[in-house]
C-alpha positions in Angstrom: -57.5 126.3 127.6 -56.3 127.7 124.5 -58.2 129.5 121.8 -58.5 126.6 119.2 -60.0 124.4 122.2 -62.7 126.5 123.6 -65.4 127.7 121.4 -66.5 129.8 123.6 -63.8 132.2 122.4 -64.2 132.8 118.9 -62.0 133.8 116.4 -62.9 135.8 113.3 -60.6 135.0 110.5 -60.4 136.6 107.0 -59.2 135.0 104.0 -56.8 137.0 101.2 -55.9 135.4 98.4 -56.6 135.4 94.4 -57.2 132.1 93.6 -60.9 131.4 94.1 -59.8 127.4 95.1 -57.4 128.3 97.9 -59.7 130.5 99.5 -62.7 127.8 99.7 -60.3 125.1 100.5 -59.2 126.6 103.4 -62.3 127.8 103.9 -63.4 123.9 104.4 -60.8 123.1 106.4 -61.4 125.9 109.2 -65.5 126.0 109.4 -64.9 122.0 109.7 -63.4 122.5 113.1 -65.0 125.7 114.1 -67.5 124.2 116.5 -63.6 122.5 118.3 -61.9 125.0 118.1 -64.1 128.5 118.0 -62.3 129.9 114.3 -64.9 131.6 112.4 -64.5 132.5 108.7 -66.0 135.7 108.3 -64.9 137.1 104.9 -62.7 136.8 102.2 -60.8 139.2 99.5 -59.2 138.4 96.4 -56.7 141.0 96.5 -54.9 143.7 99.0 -57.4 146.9 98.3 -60.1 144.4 99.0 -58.9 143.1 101.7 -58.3 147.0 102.9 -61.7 147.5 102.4 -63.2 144.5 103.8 -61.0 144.9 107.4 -63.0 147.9 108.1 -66.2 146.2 107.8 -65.5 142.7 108.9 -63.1 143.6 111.8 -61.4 139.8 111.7 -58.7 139.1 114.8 -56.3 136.9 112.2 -55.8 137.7 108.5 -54.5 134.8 106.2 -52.2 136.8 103.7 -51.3 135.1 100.3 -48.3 137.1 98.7 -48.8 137.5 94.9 -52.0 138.9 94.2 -52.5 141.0 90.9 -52.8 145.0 92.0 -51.7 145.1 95.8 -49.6 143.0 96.6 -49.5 140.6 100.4 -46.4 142.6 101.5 -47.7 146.0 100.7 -51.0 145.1 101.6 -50.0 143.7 105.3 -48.0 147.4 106.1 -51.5 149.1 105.6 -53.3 146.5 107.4 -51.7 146.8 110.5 -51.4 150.6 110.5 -55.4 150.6 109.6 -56.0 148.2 112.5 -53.5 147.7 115.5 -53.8 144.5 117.1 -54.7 142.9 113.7 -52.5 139.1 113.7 -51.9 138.6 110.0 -50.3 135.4 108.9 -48.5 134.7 105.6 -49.7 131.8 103.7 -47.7 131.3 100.8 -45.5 129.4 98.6 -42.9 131.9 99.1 -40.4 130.3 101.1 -37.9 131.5 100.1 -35.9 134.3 98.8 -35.9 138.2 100.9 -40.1 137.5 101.5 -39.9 136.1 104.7 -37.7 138.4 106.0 -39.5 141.3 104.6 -43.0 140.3 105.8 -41.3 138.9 109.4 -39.9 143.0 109.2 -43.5 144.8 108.5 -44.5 142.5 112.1 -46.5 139.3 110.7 -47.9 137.1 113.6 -47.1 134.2 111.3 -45.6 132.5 108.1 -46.6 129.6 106.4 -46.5 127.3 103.7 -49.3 126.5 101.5 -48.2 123.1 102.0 -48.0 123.0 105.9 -50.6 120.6 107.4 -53.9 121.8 109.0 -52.4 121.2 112.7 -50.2 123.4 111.4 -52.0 126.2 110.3 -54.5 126.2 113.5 -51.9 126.2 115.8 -50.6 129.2 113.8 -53.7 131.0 114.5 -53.4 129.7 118.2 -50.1 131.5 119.0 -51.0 134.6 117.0 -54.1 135.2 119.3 -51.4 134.6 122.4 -49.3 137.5 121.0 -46.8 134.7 119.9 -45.6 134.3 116.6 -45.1 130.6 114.6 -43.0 130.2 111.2 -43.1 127.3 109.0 -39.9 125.1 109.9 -38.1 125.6 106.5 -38.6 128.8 106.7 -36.9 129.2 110.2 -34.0 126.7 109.2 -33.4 129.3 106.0 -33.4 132.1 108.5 -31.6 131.0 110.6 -29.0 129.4 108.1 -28.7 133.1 107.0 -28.6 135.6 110.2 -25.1 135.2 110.9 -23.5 135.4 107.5 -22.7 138.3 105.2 -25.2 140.8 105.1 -27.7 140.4 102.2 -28.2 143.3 100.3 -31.8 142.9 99.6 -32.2 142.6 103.6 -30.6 146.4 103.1 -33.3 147.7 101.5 -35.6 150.5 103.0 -39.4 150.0 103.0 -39.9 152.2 100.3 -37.4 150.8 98.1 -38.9 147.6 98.7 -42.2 148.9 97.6 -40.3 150.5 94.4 -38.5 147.1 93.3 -41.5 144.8 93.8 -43.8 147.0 92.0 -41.1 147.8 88.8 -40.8 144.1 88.6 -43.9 143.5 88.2 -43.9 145.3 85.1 -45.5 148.4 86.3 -44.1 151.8 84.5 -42.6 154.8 86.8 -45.6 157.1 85.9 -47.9 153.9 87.6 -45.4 153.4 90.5 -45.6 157.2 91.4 -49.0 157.6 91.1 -49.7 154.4 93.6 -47.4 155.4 96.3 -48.1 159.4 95.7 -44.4 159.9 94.4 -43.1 162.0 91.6 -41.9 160.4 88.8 -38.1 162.1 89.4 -38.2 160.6 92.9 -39.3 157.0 91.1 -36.6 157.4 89.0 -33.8 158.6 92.1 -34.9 155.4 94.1 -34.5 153.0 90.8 -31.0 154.5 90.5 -30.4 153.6 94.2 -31.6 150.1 93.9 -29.7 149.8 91.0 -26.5 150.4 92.9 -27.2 148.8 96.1 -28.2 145.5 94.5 -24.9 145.4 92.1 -27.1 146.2 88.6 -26.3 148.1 85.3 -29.7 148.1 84.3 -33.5 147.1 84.6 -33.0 144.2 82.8 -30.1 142.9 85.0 -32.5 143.9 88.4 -35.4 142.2 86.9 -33.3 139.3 86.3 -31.7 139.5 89.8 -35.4 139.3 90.9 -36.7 135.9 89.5 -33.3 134.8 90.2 -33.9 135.3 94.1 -37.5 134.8 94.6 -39.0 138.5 94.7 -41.2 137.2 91.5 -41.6 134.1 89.7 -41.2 133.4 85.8 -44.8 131.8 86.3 -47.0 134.3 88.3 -49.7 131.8 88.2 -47.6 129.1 90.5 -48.8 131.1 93.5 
């Protein structure tokens, strides 16, 4: 009997995401079949250095990451999750389907990845296979993926982890001086791995990567939609 059957073997779950409604929606939908299926909600965070904080005290088996958070962001936030706690299952829920997120947070070793939009079968069988060690994506997501592995290489899927780190956080507006003092770089070395980014991904300038990044996904025009 699976984990979302038996009660008797309880899942803690923790809840990260910024929007207040999300959080107690899904919320609602879990503690609503909790006597089923033995999922407890045990916490929740409303951004990656609370969710940091909370892990140590809460412990949680599954984490239900949300992507764009002000501060620290889900993909960031998931690296140092699993290095704080090994074992951990954290599963994307997002409306990031596409674009390099998937990939990238399928790289850093996510049990899961889902759509905001998937159903709640969906998302509890999700939580299922991530206590069974297996992992579940949401199907557009796979088709995407899948559509892509054996064509030219992206670029973007080129990138190093720390590179990653440095795109994400320049284009979310944040100045080199900010960058290097949140990944405990020097602002020469910021300025080094910009230059590299610059070339790998085919751009003259800031502008043109910043551009490049709405244009494929990395951040949306509307930083609200998520």
């Amino acid at each position: 009997m699976d984990s979302t059957e038996n009660p008797s073997l309880m899942v803690d779950v923790m809840l990260v995401d910024d929007h207040l409604l999300v959080r107690r929606t899904i919320r609602g939908l879990l503690e609503a079949q909790t006597e089923r299926t033995g999922i407890k909600v045990v916490g929740e965070a409303a951004s990656g250095e609370e969710a940091l904080e909370q892990l140590v005290r809460l412990r949680p088996d599954v984490v239900l990451m949300d992507l764009n958070m002000p501060g620290m962001g889900g993909l960031e936030a998931t690296r140092k999750a699993l290095a704080l706690r090994p074992g951990l299952k954290v599963i994307a829920l997002t409306v990031e389907e596409e674009g390099p997120y998937p990939r990238w947070m399928l790289d850093t070793g996510v049990a899961g990845y889902l759509s905001k939009g998937c159903q709640e079968d969906e998302l509890l069988q999700a939580i299922r296979l991530a206590m069974r060690g297996d992992r579940h994506v949401t199907p557009r997501v796979a088709r995407q993926l899948a559509e892509t592995g054996g064509g030219a290489v992206d670029p973007l899927a080129r990138l190093s982890h720390r590179e990653r780190q440095i795109l994400v956080l320049m284009v979310e507006g944040h100045r080199p001086q900010e960058i290097a003092n949140r990944l405990g770089l020097n602002v020469k070395t910021v300025s080094t791995y910009k230059a590299r980014l610059r070339e790998k991904l085919g751009c003259a300038s800031d502008m043109e990567l910043f551009r490049m990044a709405i244009d494929r996904g990395i951040i949306s025009p509307s930083p609200s939609s998520d």
